[in-house]
KOLFITI-76602 format. One line per field, with one value per residue: residue number from 1; y, x, z of N, C-alpha, C, O in turn. Coordinates in steps of 0.2 Angstrom, whole numbers. Layout:
BEGIN
nulo = NUM:...
nY = Y:...
nX = X:...
nZ = Z:...
caY = Y:...
caX = X:...
caZ = Z:...
cY = Y:...
cX = X:...
cZ = Z:...
oY = Y:...
oX = X:...
oZ = Z:...
This chain:
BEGIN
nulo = 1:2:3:4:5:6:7:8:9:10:11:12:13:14:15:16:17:18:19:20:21:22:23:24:25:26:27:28:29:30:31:32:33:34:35:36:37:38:39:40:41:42:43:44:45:46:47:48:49:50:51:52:53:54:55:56:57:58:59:60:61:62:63:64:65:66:67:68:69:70:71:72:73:74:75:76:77:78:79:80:81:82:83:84:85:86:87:88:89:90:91:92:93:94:95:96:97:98:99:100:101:102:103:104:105:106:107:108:109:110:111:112:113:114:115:116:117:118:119:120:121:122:123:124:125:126:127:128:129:130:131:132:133:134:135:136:137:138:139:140:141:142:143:144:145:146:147:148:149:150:151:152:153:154:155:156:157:158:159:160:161:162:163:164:165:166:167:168:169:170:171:172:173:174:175:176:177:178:179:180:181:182:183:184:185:186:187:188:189:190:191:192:193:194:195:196:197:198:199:200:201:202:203:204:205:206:207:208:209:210:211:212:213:214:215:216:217:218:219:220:221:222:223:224:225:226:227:228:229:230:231:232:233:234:235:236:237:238:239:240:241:242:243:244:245:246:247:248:249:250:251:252:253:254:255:256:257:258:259:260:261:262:263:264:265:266:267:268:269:270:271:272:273:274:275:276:277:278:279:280:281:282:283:284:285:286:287:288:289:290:291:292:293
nY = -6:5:22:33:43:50:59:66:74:81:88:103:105:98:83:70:56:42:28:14:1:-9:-18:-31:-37:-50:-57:-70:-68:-68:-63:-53:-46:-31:-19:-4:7:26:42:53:67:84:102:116:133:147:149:144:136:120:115:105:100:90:82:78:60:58:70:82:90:104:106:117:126:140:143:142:149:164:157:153:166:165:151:135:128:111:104:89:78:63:47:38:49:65:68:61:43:28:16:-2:-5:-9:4:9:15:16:14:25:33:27:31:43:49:42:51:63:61:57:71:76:82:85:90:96:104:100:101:93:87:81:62:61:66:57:49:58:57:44:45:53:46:40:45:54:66:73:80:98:106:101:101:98:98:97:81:64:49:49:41:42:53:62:64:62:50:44:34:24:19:5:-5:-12:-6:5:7:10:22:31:34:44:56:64:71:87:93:87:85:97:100:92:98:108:103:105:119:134:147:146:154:156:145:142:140:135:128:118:113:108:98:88:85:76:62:58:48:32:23:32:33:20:19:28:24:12:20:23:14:6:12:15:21:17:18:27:37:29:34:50:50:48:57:70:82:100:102:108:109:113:121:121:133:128:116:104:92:82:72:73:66:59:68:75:65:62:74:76:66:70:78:92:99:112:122:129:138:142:153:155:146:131:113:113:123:127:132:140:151:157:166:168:155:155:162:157:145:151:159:148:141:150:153
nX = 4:10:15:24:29:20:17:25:28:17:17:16:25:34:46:47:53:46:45:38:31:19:4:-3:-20:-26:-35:-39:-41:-28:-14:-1:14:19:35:31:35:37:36:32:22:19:17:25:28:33:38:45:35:29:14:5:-5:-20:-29:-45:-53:-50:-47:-33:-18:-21:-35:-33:-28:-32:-30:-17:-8:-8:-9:3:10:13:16:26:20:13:8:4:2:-7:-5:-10:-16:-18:-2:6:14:7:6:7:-5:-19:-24:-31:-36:-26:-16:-14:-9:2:9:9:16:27:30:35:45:52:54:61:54:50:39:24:9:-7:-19:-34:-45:-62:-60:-46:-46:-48:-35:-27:-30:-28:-14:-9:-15:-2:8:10:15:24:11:7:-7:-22:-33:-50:-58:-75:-77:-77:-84:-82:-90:-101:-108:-117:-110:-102:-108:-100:-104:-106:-96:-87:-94:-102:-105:-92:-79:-84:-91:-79:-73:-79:-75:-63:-69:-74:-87:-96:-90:-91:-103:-104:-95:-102:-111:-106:-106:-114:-112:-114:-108:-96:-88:-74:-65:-54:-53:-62:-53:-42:-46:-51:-41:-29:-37:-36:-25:-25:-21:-25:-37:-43:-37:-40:-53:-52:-48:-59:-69:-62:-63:-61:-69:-69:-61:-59:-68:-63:-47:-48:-54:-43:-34:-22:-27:-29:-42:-50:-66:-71:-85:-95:-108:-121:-121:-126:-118:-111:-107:-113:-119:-107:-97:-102:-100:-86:-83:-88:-83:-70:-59:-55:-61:-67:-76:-79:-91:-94:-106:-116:-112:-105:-99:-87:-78:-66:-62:-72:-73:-63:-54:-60:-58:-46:-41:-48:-42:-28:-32:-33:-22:-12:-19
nZ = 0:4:-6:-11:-20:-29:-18:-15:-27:-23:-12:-1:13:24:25:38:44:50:62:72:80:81:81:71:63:56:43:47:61:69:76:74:79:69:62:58:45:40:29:35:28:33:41:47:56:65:81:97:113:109:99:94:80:76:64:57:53:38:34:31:35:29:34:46:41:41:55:58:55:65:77:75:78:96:95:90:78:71:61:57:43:43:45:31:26:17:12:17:18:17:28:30:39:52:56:68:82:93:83:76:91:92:82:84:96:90:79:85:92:81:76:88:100:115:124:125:116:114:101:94:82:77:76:80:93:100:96:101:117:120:117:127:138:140:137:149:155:144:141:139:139:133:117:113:98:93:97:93:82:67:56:62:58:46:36:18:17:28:36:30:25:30:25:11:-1:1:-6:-18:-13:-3:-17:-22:-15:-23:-30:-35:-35:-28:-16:-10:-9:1:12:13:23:33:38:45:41:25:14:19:14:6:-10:-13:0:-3:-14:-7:1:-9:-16:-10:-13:-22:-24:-24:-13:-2:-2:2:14:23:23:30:43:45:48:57:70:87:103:114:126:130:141:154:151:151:164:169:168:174:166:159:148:135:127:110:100:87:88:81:74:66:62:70:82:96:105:109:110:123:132:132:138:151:156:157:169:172:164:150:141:128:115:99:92:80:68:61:60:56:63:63:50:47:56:61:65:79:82:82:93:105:107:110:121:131:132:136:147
caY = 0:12:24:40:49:55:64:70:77:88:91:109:103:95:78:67:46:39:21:11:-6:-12:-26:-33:-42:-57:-61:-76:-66:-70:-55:-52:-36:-27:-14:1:13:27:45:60:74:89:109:121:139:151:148:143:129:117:116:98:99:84:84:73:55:59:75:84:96:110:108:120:132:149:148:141:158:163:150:151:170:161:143:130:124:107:100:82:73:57:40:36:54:68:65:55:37:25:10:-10:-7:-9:10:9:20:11:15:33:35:25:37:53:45:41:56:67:57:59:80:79:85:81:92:99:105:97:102:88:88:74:56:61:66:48:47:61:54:39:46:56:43:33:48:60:72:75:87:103:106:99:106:95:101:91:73:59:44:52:37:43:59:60:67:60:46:41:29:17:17:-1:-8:-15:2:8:10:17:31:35:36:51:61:68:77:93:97:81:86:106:99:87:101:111:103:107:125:136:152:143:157:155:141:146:135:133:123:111:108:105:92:84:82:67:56:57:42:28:22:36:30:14:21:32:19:8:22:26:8:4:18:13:24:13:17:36:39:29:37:54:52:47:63:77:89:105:102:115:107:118:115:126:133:126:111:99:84:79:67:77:63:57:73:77:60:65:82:73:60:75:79:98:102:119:123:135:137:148:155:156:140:124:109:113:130:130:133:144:155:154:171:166:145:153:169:155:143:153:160:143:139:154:155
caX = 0:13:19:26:31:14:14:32:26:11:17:17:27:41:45:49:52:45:45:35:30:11:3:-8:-24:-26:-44:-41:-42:-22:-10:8:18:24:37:29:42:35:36:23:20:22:20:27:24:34:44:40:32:25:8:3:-13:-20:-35:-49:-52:-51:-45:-26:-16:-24:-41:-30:-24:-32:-28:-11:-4:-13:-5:8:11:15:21:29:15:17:2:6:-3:-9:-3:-14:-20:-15:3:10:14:1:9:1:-7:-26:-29:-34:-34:-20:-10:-12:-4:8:9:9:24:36:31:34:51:56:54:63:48:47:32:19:0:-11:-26:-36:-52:-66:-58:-40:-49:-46:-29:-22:-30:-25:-8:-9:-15:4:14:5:21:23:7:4:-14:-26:-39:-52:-64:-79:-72:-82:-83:-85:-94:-109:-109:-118:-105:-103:-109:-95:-105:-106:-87:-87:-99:-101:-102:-87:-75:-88:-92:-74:-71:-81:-73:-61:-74:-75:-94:-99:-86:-93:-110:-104:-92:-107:-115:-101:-103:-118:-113:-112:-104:-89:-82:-68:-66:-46:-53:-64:-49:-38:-49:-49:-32:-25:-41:-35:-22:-31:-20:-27:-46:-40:-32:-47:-59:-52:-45:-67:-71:-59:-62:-66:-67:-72:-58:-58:-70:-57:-42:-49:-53:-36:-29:-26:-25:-34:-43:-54:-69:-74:-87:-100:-117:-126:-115:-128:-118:-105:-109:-113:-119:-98:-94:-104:-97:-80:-82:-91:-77:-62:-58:-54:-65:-67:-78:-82:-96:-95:-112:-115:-106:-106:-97:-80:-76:-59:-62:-81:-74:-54:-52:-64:-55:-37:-41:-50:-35:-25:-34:-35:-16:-10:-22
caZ = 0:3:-12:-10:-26:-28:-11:-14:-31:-22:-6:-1:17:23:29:42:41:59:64:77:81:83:82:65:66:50:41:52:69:72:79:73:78:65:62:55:44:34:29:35:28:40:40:52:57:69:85:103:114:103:98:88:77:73:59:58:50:32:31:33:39:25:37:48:37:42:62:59:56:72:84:77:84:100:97:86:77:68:58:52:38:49:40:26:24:14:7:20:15:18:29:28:47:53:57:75:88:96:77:77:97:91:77:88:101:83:75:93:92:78:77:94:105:120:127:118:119:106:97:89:78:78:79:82:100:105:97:106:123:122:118:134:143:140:141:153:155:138:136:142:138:128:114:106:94:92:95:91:78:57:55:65:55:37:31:12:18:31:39:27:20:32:20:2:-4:5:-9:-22:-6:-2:-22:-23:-11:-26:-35:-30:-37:-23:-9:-11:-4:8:15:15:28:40:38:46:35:17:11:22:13:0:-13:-11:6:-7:-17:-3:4:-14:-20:-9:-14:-32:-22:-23:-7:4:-2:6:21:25:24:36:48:50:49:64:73:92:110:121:133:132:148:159:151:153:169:174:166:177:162:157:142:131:121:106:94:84:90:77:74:65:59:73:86:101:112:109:115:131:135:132:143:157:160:160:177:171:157:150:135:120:112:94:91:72:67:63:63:55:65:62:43:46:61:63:72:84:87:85:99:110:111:112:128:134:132:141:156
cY = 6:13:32:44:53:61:67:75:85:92:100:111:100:88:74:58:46:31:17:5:-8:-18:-27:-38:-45:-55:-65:-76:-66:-63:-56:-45:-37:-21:-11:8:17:34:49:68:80:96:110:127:140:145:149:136:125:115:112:98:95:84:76:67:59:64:76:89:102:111:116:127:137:149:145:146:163:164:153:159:169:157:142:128:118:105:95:78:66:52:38:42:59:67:62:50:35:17:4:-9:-6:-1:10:15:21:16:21:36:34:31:42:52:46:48:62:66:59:67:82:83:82:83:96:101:99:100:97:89:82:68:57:64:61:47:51:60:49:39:48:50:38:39:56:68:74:82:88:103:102:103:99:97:96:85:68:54:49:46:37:50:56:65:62:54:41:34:20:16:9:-4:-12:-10:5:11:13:24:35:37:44:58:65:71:80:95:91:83:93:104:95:93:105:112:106:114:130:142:148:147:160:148:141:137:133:128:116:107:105:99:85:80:74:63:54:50:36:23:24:34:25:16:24:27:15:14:24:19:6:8:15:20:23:13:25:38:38:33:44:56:50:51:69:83:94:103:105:110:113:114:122:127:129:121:105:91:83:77:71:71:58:63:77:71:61:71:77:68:62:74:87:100:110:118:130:135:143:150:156:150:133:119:108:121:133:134:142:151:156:161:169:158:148:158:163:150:145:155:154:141:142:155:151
cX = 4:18:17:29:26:14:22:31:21:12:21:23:34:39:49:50:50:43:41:33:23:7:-5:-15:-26:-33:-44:-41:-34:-19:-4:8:22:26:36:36:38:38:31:28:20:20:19:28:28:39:41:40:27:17:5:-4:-12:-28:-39:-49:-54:-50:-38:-24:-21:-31:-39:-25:-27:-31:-21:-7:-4:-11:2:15:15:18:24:24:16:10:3:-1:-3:-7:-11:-21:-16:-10:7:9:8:3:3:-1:-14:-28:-32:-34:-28:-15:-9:-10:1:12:14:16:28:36:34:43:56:59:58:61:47:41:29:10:-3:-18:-27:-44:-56:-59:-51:-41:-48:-41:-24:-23:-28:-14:-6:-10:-6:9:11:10:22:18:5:-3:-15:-32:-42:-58:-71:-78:-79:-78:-87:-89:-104:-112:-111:-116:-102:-102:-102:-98:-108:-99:-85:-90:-97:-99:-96:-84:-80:-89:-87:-70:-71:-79:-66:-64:-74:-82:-98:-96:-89:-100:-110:-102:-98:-111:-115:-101:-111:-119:-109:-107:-96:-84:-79:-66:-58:-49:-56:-59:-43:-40:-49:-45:-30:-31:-40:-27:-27:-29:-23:-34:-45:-42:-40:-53:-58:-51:-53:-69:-69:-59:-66:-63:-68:-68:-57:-59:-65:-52:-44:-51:-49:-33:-30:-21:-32:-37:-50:-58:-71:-78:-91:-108:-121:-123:-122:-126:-113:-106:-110:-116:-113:-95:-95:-101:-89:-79:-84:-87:-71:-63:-58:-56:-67:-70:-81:-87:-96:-101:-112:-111:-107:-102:-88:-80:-70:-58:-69:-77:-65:-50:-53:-59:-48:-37:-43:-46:-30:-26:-32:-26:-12:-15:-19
cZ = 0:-4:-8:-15:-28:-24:-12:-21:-28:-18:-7:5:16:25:32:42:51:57:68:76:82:78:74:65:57:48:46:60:71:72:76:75:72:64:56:52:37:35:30:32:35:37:48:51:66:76:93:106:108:103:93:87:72:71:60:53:40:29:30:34:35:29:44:47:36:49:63:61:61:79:82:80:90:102:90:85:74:67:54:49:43:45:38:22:20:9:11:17:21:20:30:40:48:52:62:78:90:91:79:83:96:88:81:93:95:81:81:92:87:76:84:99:109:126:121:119:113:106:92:87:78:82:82:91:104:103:100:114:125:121:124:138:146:141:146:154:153:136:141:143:132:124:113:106:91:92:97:84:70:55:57:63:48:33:26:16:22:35:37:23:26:26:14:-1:-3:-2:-15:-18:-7:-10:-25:-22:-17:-31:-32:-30:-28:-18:-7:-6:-1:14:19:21:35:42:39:40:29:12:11:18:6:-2:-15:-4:3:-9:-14:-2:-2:-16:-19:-10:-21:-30:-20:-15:-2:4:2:15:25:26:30:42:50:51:56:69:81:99:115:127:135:139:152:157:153:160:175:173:169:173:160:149:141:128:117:101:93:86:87:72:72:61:66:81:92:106:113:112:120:134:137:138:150:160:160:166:175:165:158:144:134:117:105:92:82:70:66:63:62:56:65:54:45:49:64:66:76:88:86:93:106:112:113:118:131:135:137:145:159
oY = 12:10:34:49:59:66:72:81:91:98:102:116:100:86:74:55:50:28:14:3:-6:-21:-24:-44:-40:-52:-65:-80:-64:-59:-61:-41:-41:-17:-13:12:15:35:50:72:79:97:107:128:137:140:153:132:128:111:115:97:94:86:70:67:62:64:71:93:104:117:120:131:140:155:146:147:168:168:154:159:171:156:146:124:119:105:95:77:65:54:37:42:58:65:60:50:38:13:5:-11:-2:0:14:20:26:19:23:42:37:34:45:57:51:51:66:70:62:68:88:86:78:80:98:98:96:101:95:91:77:69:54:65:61:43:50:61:48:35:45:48:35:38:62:74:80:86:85:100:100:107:94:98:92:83:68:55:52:49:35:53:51:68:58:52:37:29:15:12:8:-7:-14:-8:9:17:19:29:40:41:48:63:70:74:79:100:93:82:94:107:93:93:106:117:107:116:130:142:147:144:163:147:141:132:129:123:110:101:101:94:79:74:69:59:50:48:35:21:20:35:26:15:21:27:14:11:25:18:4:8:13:22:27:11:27:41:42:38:44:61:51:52:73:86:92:104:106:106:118:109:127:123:126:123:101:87:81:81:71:72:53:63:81:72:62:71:76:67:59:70:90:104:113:114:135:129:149:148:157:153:130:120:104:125:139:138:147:156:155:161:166:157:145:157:164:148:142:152:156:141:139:161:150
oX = 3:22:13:31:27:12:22:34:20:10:25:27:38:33:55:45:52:40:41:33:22:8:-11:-14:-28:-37:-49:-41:-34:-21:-2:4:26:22:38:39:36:41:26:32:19:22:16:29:27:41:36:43:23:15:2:-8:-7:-33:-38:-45:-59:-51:-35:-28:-25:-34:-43:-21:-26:-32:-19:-3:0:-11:6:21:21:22:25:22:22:7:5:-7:1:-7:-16:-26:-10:-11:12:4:6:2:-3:2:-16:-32:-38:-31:-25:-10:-5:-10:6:17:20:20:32:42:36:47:61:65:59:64:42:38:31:7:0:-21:-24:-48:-53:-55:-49:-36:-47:-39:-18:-18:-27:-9:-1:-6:-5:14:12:8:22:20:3:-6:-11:-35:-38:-62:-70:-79:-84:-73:-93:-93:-109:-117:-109:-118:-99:-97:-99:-94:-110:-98:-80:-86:-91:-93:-95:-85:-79:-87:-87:-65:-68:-80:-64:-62:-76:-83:-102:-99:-88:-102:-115:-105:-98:-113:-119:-97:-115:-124:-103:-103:-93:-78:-82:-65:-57:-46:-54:-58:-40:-37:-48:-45:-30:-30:-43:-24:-32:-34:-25:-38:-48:-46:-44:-57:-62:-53:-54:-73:-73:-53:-71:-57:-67:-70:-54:-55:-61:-51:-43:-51:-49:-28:-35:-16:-37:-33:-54:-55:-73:-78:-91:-113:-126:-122:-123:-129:-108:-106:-104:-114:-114:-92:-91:-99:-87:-74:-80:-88:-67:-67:-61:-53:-69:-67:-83:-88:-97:-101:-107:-106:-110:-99:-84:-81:-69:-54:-68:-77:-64:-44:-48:-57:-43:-34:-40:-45:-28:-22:-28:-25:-10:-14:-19
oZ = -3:-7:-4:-13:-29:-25:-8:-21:-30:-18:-11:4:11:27:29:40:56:52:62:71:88:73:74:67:53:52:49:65:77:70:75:74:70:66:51:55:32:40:26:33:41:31:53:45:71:76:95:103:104:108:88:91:68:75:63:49:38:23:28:34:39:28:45:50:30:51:68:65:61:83:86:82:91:106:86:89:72:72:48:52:47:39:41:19:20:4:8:14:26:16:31:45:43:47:62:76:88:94:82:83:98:91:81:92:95:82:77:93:88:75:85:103:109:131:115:123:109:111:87:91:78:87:87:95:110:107:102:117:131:123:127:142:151:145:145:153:155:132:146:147:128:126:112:110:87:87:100:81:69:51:55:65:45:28:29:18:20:36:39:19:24:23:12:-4:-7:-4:-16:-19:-11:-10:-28:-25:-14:-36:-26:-26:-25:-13:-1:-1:1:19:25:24:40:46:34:36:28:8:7:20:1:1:-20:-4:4:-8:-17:-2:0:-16:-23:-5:-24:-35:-16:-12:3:9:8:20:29:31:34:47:56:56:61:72:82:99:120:132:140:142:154:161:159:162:181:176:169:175:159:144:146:125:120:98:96:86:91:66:77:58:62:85:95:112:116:117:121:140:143:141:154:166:163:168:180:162:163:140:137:117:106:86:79:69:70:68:64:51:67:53:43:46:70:69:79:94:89:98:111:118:118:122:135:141:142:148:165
């Protein structure tokens, strides 16, 4: 599965090779470890403590490119493409929860970071938790913005890319006249969504790898252990989400706020469910707040 000349052709970024070890599960139910070796895509922005924004299942870094410049005022910001999205390679691994902490430890490793805030959007909500939960020292604060399963969103049909349909569904997703009215749904003011963010979102699905990658990372998407991890963590975390937020799992993330020990939340009034895109004064002014208090 993994090719990377594609992604070295488009990338706008730089990048980093990371490594890690986790474990394979067979058609036949059987386990192997295996060692994971790939390259992520990456941008960075400005100088400072560092500040990891980590995008949702099937997007990339580009979902963070009007409050990067922002943050990055302040900190080191680092927006890595996730394994099997954008123009990172696309290594042979399930796609778990599990994967993408490991993920976040190699990739942390490899950049040489060893503290850090994070900011994460939908599902990567559960891979910077369950990161936190293994190196708790590591992070300063937490953000996350809507966190829940894309799967329970009907957003272009995510919640049947498990299915038969699956790969017809996640095929779609590089037209841009089909992805314009999926985006749409995410966005209270319609008129807020610039049509460089369509084609960002496009691009890496024209990889038939990352349609792949994508499908399994919402298919295997589980949070079943967040409650306990978040209420073993005693860190400050910020929820944010949009007033009028109609596609993104909100009874995933009252559960998630309810089982912090230190929750703190935002509410953007006018907004819906990609606010970092709709309202990006607004989500970078209120991290910011939140970093520095």
């Amino acid at each position: 599965m993994e090719k990377e000349k594609a992604s070295i052709r488009r990338a706008t970024g730089k990048y980093v090779s990371v490594a890690f070890s986790t474990v394979l599960q067979s058609p036949e139910g059987k386990q192997k470890t295996v060692r994971i070796k790939t390259r992520i895509h990456y941008r960075e922005k400005g100088e400072g403590p560092v500040l990891l924004l980590l995008h949702d299942a099937g997007q990339s870094s580009e979902t963070f490119r009007q409050i990067s410049s922002a943050l990055a005022a302040e900190y080191r910001v680092i927006t890595p493409d996730l394994p099997g999205h954008g123009y990172s390679g696309c290594p042979d691994m399930d796609y778990t929860t599990e994967d993408f902490s490991l993920f976040i430890e190699a990739f942390l490793k490899a950049m040489h970071i060893g503290e850090a805030s994070i900011v994460a959007y939908g599902q990567s909500a559960a891979y910077a938790i369950d990161y936190c939960s293994y190196n708790r020292d590591s992070v300063r604060r937490l953000v996350l913005i809507s966190p829940g399963s894309l799967r329970m969103q009907d957003f272009g049909s995510a919640r049947y890319l498990g299915s038969f349909f699956g790969k017809w569904i996640v095929r779609r997703y590089q037209n841009p006249v089909y992805m314009r009215k999926q985006i749409e749904k995410a966005f209270f003011d319609k008129t807020a969504l610039q049509e460089q963010d369509v084609r960002a979102y496009c691009k890496p699905y024209t990889r038939t790898e990352v349609q792949e990658c994508v499908q399994m990372t919402v298919a295997n998407f589980e949070d079943n252990k967040v409650a306990g991890q978040l209420g073993a963590l005693e860190l400050p975390i910020l929820f944010m989400r949009g007033g009028e937020d109609v596609l993104s799992d909100t009874e995933a993330a009252e559960h998630y706020m309810q089982a912090a020990t230190q929750p703190y939340e935002m509410v953007i009034r006018n907004c819906g469910a990609w606010i970092q895109l709709e309202k990006p004064g607004s989500v970078s002014a209120g991290i910011l707040r939140f970093l520095q208090g």
